[in-house]
C-alpha positions in Angstrom: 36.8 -29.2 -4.2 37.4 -33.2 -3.4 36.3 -31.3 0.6 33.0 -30.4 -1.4 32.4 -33.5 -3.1 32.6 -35.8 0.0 30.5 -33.6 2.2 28.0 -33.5 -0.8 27.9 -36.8 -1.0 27.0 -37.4 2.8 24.3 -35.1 2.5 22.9 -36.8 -0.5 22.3 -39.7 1.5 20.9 -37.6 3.7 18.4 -36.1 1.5 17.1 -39.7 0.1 16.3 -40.6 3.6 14.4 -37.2 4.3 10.9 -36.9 3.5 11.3 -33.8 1.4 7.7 -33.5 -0.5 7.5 -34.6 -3.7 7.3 -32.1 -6.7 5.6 -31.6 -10.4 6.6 -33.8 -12.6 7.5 -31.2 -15.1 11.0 -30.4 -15.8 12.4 -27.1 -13.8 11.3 -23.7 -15.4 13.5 -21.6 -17.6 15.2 -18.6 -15.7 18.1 -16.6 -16.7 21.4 -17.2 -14.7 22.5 -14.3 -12.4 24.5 -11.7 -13.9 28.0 -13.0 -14.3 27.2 -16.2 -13.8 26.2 -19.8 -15.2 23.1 -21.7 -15.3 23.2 -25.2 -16.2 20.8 -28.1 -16.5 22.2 -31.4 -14.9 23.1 -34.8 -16.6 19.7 -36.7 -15.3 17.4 -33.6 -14.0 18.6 -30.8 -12.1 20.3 -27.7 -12.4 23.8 -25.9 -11.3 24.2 -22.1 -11.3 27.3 -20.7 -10.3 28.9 -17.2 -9.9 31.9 -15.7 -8.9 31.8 -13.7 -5.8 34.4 -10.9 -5.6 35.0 -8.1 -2.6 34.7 -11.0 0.3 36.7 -11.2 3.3 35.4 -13.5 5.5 33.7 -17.0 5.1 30.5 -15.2 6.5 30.9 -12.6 3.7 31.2 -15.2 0.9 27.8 -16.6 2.2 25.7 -13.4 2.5 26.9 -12.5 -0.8 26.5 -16.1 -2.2 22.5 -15.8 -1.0 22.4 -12.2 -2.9 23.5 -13.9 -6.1 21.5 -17.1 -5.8 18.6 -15.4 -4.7 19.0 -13.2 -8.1 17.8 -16.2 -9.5 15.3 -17.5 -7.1 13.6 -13.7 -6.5 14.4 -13.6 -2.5 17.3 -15.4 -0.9 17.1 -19.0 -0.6 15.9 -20.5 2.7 19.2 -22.4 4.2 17.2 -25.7 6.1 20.8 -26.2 7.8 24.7 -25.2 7.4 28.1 -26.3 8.2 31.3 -25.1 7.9 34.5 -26.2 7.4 37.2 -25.7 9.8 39.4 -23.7 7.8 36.6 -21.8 7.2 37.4 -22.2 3.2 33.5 -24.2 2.8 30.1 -23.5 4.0 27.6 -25.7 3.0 23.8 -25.3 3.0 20.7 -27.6 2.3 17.8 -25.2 1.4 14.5 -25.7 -0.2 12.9 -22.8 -2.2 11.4 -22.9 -5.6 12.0 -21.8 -9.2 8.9 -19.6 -10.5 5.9 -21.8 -8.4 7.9 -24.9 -8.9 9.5 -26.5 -5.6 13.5 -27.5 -5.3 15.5 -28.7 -3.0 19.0 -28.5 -3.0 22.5 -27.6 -1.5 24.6 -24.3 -1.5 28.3 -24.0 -1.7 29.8 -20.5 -0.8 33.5 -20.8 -0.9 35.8 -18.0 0.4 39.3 -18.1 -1.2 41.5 -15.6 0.8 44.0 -15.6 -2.7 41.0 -15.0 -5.0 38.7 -17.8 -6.5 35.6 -17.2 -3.9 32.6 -18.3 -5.5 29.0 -19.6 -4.8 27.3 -22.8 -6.4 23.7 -24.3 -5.9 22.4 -27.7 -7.1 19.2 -28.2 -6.7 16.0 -30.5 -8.4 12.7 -31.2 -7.9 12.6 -32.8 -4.6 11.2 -36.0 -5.0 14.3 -36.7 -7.9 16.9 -34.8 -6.2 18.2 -38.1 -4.6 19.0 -39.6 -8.3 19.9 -36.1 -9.5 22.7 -35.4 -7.3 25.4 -36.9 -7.8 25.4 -36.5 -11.5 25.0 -33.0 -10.6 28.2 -32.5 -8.6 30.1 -34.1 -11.2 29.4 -32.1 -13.7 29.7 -29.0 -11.0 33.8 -30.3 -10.2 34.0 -29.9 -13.8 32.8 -26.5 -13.7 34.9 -25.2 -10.8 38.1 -24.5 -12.8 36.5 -22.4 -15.3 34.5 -20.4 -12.4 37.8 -20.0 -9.9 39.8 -18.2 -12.7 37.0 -15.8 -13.3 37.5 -14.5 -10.1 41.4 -14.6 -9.6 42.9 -11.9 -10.0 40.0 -9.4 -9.1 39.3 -10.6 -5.5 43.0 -9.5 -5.0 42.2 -6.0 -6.2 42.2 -3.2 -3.2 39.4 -1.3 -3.1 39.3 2.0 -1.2 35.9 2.8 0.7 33.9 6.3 0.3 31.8 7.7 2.4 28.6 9.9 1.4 29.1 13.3 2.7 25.8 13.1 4.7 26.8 9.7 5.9 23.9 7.9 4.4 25.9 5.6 1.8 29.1 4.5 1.2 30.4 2.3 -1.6 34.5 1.2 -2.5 36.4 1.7 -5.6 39.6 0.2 -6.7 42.5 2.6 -7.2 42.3 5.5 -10.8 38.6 5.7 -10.7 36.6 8.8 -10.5 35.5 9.9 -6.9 31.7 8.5 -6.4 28.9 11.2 -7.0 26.7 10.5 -3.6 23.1 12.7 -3.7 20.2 11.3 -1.2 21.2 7.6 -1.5 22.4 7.7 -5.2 26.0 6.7 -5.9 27.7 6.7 -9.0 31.1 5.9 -9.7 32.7 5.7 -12.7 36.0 3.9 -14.4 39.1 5.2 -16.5 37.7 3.2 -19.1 34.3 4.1 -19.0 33.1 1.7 -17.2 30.1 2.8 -14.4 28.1 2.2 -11.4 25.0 2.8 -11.0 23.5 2.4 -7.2 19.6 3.9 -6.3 20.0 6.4 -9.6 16.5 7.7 -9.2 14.5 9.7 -12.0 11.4 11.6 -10.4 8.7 11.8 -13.5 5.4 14.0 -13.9 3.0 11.9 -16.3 1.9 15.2 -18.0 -1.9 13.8 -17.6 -1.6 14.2 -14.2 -3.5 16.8 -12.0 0.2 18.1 -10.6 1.1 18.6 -13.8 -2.0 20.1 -15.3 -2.4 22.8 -12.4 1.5 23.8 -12.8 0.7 24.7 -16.8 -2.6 26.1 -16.1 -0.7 28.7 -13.6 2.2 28.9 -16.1 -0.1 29.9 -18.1 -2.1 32.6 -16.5 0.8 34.1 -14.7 4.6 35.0 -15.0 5.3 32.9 -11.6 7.0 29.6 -12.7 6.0 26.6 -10.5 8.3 24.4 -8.9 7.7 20.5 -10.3 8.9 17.8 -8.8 9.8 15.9 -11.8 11.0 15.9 -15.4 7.1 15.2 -17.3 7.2 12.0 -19.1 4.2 9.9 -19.7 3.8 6.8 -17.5 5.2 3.4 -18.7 4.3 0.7 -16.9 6.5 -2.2 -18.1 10.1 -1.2 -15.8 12.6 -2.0 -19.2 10.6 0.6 -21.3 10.4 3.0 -18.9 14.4 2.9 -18.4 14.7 3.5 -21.8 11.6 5.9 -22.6 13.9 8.4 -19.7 17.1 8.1 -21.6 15.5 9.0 -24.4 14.0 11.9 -22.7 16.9 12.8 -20.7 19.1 13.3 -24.3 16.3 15.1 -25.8 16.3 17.5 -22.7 20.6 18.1 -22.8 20.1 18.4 -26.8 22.1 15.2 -27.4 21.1 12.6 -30.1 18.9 9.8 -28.9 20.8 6.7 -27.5 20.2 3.5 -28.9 19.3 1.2 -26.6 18.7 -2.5 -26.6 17.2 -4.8 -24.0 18.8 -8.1 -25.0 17.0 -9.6 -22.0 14.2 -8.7 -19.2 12.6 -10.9 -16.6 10.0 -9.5 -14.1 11.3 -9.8 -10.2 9.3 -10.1 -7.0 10.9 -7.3 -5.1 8.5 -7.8 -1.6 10.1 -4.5 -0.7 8.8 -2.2 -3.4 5.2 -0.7 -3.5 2.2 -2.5 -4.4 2.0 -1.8 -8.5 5.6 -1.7 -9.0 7.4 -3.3 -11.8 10.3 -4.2 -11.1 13.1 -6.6 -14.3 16.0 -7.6 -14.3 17.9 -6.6 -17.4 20.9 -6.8 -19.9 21.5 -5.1 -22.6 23.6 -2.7 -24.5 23.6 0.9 -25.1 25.6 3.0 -27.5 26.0 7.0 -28.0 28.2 8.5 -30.5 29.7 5.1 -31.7 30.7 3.5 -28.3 28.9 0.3 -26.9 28.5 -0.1 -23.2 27.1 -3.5 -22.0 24.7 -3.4 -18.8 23.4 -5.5 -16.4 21.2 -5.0 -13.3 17.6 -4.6 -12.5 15.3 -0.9 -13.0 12.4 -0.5 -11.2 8.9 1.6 -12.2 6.8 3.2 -9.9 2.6 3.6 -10.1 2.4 7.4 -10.6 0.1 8.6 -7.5 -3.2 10.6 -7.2 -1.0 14.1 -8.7 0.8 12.4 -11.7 4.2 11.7 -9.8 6.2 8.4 -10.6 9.7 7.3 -10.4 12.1 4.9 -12.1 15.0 4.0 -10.7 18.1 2.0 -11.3 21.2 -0.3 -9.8 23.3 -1.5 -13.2 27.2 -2.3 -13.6 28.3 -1.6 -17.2 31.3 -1.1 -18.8 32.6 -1.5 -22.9 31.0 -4.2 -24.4 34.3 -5.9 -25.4 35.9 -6.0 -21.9 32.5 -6.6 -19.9 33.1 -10.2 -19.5 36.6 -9.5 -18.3 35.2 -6.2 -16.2 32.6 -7.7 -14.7 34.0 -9.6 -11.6 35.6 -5.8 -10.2 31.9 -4.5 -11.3 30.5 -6.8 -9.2 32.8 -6.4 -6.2 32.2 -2.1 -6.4 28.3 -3.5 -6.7 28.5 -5.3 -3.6 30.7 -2.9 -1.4 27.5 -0.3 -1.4 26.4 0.1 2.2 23.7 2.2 3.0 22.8 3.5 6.5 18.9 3.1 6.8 18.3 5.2 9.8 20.4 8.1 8.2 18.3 7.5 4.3 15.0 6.8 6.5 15.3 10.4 8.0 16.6 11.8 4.3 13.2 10.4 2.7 11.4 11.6 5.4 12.4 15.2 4.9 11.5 15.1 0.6 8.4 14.2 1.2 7.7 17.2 3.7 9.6 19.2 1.6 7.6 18.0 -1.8 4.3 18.2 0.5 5.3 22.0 1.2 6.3 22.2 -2.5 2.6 21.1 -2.8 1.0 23.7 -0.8 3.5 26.7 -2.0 2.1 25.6 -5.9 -1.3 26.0 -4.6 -1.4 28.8 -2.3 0.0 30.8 -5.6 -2.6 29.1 -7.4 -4.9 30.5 -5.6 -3.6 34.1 -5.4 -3.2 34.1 -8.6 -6.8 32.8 -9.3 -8.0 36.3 -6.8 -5.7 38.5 -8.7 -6.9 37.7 -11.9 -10.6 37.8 -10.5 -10.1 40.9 -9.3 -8.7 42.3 -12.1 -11.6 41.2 -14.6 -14.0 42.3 -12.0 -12.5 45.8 -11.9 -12.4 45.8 -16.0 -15.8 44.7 -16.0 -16.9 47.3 -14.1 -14.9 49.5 -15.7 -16.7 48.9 -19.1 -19.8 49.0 -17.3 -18.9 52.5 -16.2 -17.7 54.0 -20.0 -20.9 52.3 -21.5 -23.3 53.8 -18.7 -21.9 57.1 -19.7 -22.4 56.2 -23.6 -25.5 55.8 -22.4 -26.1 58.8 -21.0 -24.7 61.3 -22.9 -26.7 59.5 -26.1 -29.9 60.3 -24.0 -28.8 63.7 -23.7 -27.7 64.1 -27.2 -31.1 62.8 -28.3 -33.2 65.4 -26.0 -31.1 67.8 -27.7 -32.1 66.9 -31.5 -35.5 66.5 -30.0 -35.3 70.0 -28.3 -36.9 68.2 -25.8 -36.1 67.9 -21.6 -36.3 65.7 -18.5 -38.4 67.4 -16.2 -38.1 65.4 -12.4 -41.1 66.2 -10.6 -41.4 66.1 -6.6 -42.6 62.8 -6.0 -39.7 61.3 -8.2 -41.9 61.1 -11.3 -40.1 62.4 -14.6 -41.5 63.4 -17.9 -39.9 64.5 -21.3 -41.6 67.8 -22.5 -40.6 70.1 -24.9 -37.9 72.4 -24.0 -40.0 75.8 -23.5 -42.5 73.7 -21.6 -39.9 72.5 -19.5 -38.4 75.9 -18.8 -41.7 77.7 -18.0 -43.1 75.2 -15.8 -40.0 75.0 -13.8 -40.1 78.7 -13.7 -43.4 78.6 -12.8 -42.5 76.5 -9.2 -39.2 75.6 -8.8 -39.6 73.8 -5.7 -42.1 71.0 -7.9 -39.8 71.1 -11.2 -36.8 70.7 -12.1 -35.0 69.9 -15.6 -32.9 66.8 -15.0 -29.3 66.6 -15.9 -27.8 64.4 -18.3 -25.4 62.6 -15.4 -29.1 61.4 -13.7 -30.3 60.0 -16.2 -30.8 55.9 -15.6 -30.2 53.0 -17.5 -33.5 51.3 -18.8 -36.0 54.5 -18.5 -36.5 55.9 -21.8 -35.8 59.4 -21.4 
């Protein structure tokens, strides 16, 4: 630490020679520290977070996974200026500038790999016009820290953690020994702990917002046929805001396994800037607590809600550690190590999503070419009862007619030009007698609809 402090120290000479733009005078925004970590405000300006980093083996490890967590708290990784090492490869140092909310900083980065245990990342940063004045007070208080931060992390960076592959070679993720072997499925892994703990890595729920035209068309064909559709989703209505949505799917997912509803508490959520989600996404970063049948389990991690598209489909997804709320603080540095050992082969998953959505797009047509045989069936079908009762009717029709002349002792008599007359019945029969090749009496099953006979 002394190594840190002196090379700090250079630097912060550096930095009050730089012209490094000057800020807003306001003090830095509020943001929650990353999960597992610190966040604290400096003696004269400033702030410090600070986080353990477990399930490193190399100094350049401890860095990428030092940008992961600071950027956690910035919303993207923070942009290193310049770095420097230290021989023994214990240190890397780097002075970035980024910005908290729309605020600008400047600051430095510590990511410091212990091969023992005790690798951990650190950023000090203030508004860059006072970060000069700022510093050093900083890094005081940040030596004073580092105690405190290095025994969170002993102990669990020592832990062996065995690596599992995904069957279809698209994700992998490690898990230290007497946990359950990881459930993979299409870029979802989920491994749990002997005591309950879990993670949670791309757990994706696919959702029909029941107002949708998907939706609609699958009951509307439920309902006129016995061929079930195939959905491609669970229906739930849409939620925009990413915490409620999480929960509004538990809820729904316990309803639909006849469980009791969970209860479920989001202690904290703060909106992210994910640039690599879709345009409409909501993506937070949450903690909270849920509890079913009398156990608590703590969580941390970020869920993400989809925009349902033009059919009614939306998603929310999921990547959250959680374990018993009474060990989570002591849990949570082997959470985060199984967090960060989950590798994903893009070329493989990029094939994988490339297949659902021909596969939902032939799902698609399947729905609607049975839609539409249906809709002929049925057609059909009411077309030939129609006519049907058009043909029992016309025959009412008839023999009424004939059941009238009858009462009426009267007849049709067709003449040869197609002209008819109704005459009385001894008429009829002489004149037809009379010249059968003008007359004749016309049946009952000739008569026509409309003519008065």
């Amino acid at each position: 630490m002394d190594r840190i402090f002196r090379i700090a120290a250079i630097v912060a000479s550096f930095l009050a020679l730089s012209a490094i733009p000057a800020g807003a005078a306001s003090d830095l925004p509020d943001v929650a520290a990353p999960a597992g970590g610190r966040a604290v405000d400096g003696p004269r300006g400033g702030r410090i977070i600070d986080a353990p980093l477990v399930g490193v083996h190399s100094p350049e490890e401890a860095l990428r996974a030092g940008l992961r967590t600071a950027g956690r708290y910035f919303g993207r990784p923070p942009q290193l200026v310049s770095v420097v090492r230290s021989t023994d490869g214990s240190l890397t140092l780097g002075l970035f500038r980024d910005s908290v909310r729309t605020q600008p900083v400047a600051g430095l980065l510590f990511a410091v790999y212990g091969t023992q245990g005790g690798s951990r990342v650190a950023a000090v940063f203030d508004r860059p016009a006072r970060l000069s004045a700022s510093l050093k007070p900083l890094l005081t208080r940040l030596y004073a820290m580092a105690p405190q931060s290095v025994n969170a992390a002993s102990g669990s960076d020592r832990v062996t953690l065995e690596p599992h592959i995904a069957p279809d070679k698209s994700v992998g993720i490690s898990t230290p020994p007497g946990w359950k072997i990881p459930i993979f499925a299409q870029g979802v892994a989920v491994v749990t702990g002997p005591g309950g703990e879990e993670i949670d890595k791309q757990l994706a729920i696919n959702l029909l917002d029941p107002r949708g035209s998907f939706y609609q068309n699958a009951l509307a064909l439920a309902q006129s046929s016995h061929i079930r559709p195939q959905l491609t989703g669970m229906p739930l209505q849409y939620v925009a805001d990413a915490g409620r949505a999480y929960v509004a799917v538990l809820n729904m997912l316990a309803q639909e396994r006849g469980q009791p509803a969970p209860d479920v508490r989001i202690e904290r959520s703060t909106p992210q800037h994910d640039p690599y989600v879709s345009s409409g996404s909501s993506v937070d970063a949450v903690v909270g607590t849920l509890t079913v049948h009398g156990v608590r389990n703590r969580f941390v991690g970020n869920v993400l809600s989809t925009p349902p598209n033009a059919n009614g489909a939306w998603m929310v997804s999921a990547n959250l550690v959680s374990a018993p709320d009474a060990r989570f603080k002591a849990e949570f540095p082997i959470l985060s190590a199984i967090n960060d050992s989950y590798t994903i082969d893009q070329r493989v998953r990029g094939q994988q999503v490339h297949e659902t959505i021909v596969a939902n797009a032939a799902g698609s047509a399947r729905n609607a070419a049975i839609a539409a045989q249906t809709q002929a069936r049925n057609a059909a079908v009411f077309n030939a009862s129609m006519g049907h009762a058009r043909d029992v009717q016309d025959s009412i029709d008839r023999s009424t007619a004939g059941f009238t002349r009858y009462l009426s002792d009267t007849d049709v008599v067709g003449l040869r030009n197609g002209a008819h007359a109704t005459v009385d019945s001894n008429f009829a029969a002489t004149i037809v007698h009379s010249d059968p090749s003008a007359f004749r009496i016309v049946p009952v099953s000739e008569y026509r609809a409309g003519i008065d006979y």
